[in-house]
N, C-alpha and C positions, 0 to 999 in steps of 0.2 A: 504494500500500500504506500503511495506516495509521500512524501512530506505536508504538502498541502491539503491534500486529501483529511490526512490525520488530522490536522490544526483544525482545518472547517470542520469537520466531525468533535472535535471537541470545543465549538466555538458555538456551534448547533445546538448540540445537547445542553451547556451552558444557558443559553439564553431559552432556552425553549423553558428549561426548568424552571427560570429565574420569571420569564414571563407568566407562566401560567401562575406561580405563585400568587405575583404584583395581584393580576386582576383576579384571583383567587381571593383578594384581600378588600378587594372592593365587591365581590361577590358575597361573600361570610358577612357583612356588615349589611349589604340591602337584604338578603334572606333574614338575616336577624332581625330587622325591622319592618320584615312584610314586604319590602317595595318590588316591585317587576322587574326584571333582565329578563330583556327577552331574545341576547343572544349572548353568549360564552364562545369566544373562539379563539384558538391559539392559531396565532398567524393570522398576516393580513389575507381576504379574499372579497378585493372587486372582480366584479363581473361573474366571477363564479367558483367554487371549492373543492377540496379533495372529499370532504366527509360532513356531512350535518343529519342530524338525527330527525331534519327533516325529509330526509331521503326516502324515496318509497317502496325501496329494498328493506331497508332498515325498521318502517314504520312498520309494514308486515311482518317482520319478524319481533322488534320491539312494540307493539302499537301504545303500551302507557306510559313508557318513554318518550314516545314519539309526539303524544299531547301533552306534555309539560310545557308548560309556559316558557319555558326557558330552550333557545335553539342551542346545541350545542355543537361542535364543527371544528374544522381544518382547514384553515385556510392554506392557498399557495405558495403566497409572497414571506418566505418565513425571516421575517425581520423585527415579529413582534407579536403584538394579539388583542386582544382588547375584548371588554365588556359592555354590552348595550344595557343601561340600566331606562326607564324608561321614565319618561319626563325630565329629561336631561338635555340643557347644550351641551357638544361635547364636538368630538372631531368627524361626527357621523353627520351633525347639520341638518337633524332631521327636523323640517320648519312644519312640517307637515301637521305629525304629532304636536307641536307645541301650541300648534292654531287652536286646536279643541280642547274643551274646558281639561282642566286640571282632573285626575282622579285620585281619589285618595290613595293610591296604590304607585303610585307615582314618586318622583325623588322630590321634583317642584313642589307635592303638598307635605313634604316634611318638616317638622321644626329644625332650625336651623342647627341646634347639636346635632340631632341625626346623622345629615346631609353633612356632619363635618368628619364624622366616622366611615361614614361610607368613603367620602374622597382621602382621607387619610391611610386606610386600610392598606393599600395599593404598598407603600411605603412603609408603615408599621411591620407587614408582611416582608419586606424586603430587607429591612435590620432585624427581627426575628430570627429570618433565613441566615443572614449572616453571622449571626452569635449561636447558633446551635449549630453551625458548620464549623465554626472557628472551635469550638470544646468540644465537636467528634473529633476532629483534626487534633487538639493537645491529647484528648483521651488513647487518639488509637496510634499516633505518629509520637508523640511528647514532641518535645523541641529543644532546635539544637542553638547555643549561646555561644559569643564570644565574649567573654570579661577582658574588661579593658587591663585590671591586674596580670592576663596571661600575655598580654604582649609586651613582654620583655625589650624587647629590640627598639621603642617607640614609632616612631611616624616622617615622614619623611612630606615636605609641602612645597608647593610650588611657587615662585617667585611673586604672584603679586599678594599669599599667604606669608610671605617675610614679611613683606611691607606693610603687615597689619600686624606683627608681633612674633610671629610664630618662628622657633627654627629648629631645623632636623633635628631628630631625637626626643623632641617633644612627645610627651606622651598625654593627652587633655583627662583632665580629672572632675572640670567642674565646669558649668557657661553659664552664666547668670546665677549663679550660687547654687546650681541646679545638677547633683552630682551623678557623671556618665558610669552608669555601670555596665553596659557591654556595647561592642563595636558592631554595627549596624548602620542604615541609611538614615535612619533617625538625626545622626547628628550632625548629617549638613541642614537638616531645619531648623537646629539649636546654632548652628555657626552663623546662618544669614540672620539670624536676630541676636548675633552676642554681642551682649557692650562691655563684660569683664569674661577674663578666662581663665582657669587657673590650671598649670600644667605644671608633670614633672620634668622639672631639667637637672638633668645629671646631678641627681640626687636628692633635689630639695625639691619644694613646691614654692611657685612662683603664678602671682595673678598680675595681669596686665591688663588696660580698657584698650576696647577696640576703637575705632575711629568714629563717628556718627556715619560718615559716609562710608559704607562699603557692601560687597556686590551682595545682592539677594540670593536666592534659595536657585532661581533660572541660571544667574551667572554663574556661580560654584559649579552646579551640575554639571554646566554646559563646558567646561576647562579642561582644555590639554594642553601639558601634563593637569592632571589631577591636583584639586586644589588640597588636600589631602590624603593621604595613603598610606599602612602599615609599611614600614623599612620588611620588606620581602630580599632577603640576598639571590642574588642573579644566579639562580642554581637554576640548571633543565629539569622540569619535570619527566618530559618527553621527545624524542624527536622522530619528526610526520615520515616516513619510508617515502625516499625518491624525491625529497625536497631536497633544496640548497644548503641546506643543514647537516642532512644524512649523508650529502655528497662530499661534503666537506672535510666528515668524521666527528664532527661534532654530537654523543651522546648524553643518554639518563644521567643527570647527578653530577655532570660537569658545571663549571664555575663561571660564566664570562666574567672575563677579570678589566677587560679594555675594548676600546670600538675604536678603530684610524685613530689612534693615538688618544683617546679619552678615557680617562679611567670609570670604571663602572663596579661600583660595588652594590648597587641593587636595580631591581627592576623599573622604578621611578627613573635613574640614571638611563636607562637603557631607552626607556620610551621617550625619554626627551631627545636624546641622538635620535629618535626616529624622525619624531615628530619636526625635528627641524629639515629631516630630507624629505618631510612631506610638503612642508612651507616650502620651500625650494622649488621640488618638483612643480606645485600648483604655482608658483610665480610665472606672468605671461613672459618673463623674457627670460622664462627655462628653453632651452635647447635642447636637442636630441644629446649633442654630444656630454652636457650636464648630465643628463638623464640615463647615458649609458656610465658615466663616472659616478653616480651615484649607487648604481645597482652595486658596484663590487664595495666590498665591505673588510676593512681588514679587524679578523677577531683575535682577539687574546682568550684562551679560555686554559682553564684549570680542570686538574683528577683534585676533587676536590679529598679523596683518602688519602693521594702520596702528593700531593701539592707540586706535581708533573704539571710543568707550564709549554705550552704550544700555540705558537703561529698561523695561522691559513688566513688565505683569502679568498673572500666567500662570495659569488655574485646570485643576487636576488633573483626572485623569478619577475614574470611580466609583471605580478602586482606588487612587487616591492615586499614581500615575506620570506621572511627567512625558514619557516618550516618547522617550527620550534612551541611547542607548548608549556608557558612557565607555570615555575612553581608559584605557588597561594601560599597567603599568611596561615590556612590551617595546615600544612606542610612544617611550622616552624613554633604555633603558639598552640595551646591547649583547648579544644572544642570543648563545651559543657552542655553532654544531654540531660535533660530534664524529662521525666516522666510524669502521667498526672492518675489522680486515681478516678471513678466516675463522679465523685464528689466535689476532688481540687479541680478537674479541669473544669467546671461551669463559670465559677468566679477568672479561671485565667482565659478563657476563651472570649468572656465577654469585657473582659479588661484589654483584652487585646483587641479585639472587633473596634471597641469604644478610641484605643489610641491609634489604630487604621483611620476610623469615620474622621477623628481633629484632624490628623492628618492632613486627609484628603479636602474639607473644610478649609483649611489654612491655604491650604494650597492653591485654592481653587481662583484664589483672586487673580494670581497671573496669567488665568487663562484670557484676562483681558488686554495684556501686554500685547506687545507686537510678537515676541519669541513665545509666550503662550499661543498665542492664536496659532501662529504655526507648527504648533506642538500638536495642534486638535486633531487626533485621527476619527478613521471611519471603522466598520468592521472589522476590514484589513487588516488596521492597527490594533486592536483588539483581537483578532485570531492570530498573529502574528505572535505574542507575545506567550501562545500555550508550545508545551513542549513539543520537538520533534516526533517522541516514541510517546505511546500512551503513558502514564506516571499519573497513577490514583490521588496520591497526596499533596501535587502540581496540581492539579486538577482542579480538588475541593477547594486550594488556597484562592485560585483564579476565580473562582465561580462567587465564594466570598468575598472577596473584594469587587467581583463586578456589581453583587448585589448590592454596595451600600454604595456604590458609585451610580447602580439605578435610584435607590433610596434619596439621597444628595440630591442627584440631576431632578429627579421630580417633586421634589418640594421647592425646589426655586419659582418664588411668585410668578410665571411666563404663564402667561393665557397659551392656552392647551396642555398645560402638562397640570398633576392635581396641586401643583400651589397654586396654580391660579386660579383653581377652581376656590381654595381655600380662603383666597385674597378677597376674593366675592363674597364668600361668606362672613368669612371676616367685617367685613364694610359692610355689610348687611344685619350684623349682630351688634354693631354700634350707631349703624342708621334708623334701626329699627325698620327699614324697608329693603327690598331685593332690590338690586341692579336690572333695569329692565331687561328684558330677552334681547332687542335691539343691541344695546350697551354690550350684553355678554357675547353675540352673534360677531362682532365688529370685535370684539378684543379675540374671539377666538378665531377669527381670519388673521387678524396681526400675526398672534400668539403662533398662528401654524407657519406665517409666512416667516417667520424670524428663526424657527426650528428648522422650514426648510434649507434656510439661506447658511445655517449652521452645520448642516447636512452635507452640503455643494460643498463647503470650506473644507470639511472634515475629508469629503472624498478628494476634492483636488490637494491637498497636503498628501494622501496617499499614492495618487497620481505621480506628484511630485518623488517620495522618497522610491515608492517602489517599481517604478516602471521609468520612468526619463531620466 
């Protein structure tokens, strides 16, 4: 089975799961209040569908299934799904229905609490999902830590990281009086809001303020070299059979010690020597004959057992790789698995679920930026991100965090998605009157046309990375 194949297949089942929930959630809520749906469908289907129980295969064989009030179905277009509750503006636009009197069985003749549970549900349902995925995930996997006490070696940062305090060997203990105890991505969201730092330097602990001005959470990420890094020694993990590496003689466990005359004693060192013949290469007044001087590479490398030092020189292949898989910090510092029992994992699952959701919250404001907006993927980008081979425990962690990233996305006040239904209500429970149908019809044409134009963005940014 393909590569792609697999990702789509588990990008499928992901949202299918996640979707049926959501409006699962808005379904649980008008049943419990009597009101009408009177269709339930995963996936979209205009014009016409794979399965609806109002089929007349199906009616004959179920017939008091088949007169429930409730259509149930398959749509086509699997990008989503949705709930007809009845007496609702919604993105079905059905004017038809809203022309004839209200019936009490309807969502329009509910009190306004009601009608805030049914549009909530959606979302409620989708951090649920999430927090009881996240404590199957610690119960059955546990989890695995890095303590920032096990890296010995400290941290190695990038030049415009000096220039805000920092220097190699640094090891951070604390940002904002806020103490790190294991290494993870977490803490470039603590570094783009630190104003004090306090780190170990060669022995002692030392706090320094950072500058008022310095680069956000997008700029850090976005940095090569790395605005931070565990100090990883330049040891091969592995080298690729029939690369420029292997041809070389360069093996497992050896040391690069030097690059064309630059000393390299970690991996940080070595990717900045790249990274400058990438700057190079991409300059417009790079020449072929640059670019053929470029590929050869003279290494210094070590047995790093009998500290046997050797010479070669190495030419790159057409993409400029040398063939070489490095070694990781867990190669050098101490993993700590954690188990949980059915009882500890609910409080760690939902403690973790809850600092994902801030996270993602935090986060979310630079999707207004210019480098956010082009950050914005579409599906692509989103199935892109599940593993090559199937991997159970990949799987649940993706699907978890997409839900509270659907949860997130739909609570944002946006006509058409359910804040904006809520935003209605809301202004309705302090007006003491509804927003006219008109009023809601117009914001939920805005509302779709702003999602759509969010949609274009999201595909052509995919356009962009993965195809030109």
């Amino acid at each position: 089975m393909s590569i792609v194949l697999i990702k789509a297949l588990q990008l499928l089942c992901c949202l299918s799961l996640l979707v049926v929930l959501h409006e699962g959630g808005h379904f649980m809520f008008s049943k419990l209040f009597h009101v009408r749906v009177e269709k339930f469908y995963m996936f979209f289907n205009p014009y016409f569908h794979l399965f609806s129980t109002r089929d007349k295969w199906f009616a004959k064989l179920f017939p008091r299934i088949a007169k429930n009030e409730t259509e149930y179905g398959i749509g086509w277009i699997p990008l989503g799904g949705y709930v007809k509750i009845a007496g609702m503006i919604d993105e079905s636009m059905d004017k038809e229905q809203m022309k004839q009197p209200a019936k009490p069985d309807e969502f329009r003749s509910q009190p306004v609490w009601k009608r805030f549970f049914i549009m909530v549900g959606g979302v409620m349902m989708n951090l649920i999902t999430a927090l009881v995925l996240y404590s199957a995930i610690m119960f059955t996997w546990g989890t695995d830590v890095l303590p920032m006490k096990n890296i010995k070696s400290g941290f190695v940062f990038n030049q415009t990281a000096k220039e805000l305090g920092f220097q190699n060997g640094d090891i951070p203990l604390a940002i904002n009086g806020e103490t790190i105890r294991n290494y993870d991505t977490g803490i470039l969201r603590m570094l783009s809001e630190a104003e004090s730092v306090t780190v170990m330097r060669k022995g002692k602990k030392v706090t320094f303020h950072m500058p008022a001005e310095h680069p956000d959470l997008m700029e850090i990420a976005d940095m090569s070299p790395a605005f931070i890094r565990p100090f990883v020694p330049s040891q091969i993990d592995s080298v690729i059979p029939g690369s420029p590496a292997a041809k070389a003689g360069l093996y497992k466990d050896c040391r690069i010690q030097a690059v064309d005359g630059t000393l390299v004693r970690s991996w940080a060192d070595f990717d900045s020597i790249m990274v400058r013949k990438s700057d190079v290469l991409a300059s417009p007044t790079c020449t072929s004959k640059d670019s053929l001087r470029l590929r050869k590479m003279e290494v210094v490398y070590a047995n790093w057992k009998n500290s046997k030092v050797d010479t070669v020189t190495i030419e790159l292949d057409d993409k400029y790789m040398l063939g070489i898989v490095k070694s990781n910090i867990t190669d050098f510092a101490v993993v700590e698995h954690i188990d949980y029992s059915l009882l500890s994992c609910i409080p760690a699952g939902c403690a973790h679920g809850w600092d994902v959701m801030c996270g993602y919250v935090h986060d979310l404001k630079y999707v207004f930026s210019k480098k956010g907006a082009q950050s914005v993927g579409s599906f692509i980008t989103i199935g892109s991100i599940f593993p090559e081979a199937w991997n159970w425990q990949r799987f649940w962690e993706l699907t978890a965090l997409i839900s509270i990233i659907l949860a997130v996305m739909n609570i944002l006040p946006v006509p058409g998605l359910d804040g904006g239904h809520i935003m209605f209500l809301l202004v309705e429970a302090v007006t003491r009157r509804p927003l006219s149908e008109k009023a809601q019809t117009i914001a939920e044409y805005i509302g779709m046309g702003l999602l759509l134009a969010l949609m274009v963005l999201a595909f052509g940014n995919d356009l962009v990375k993965f195809v030109f």
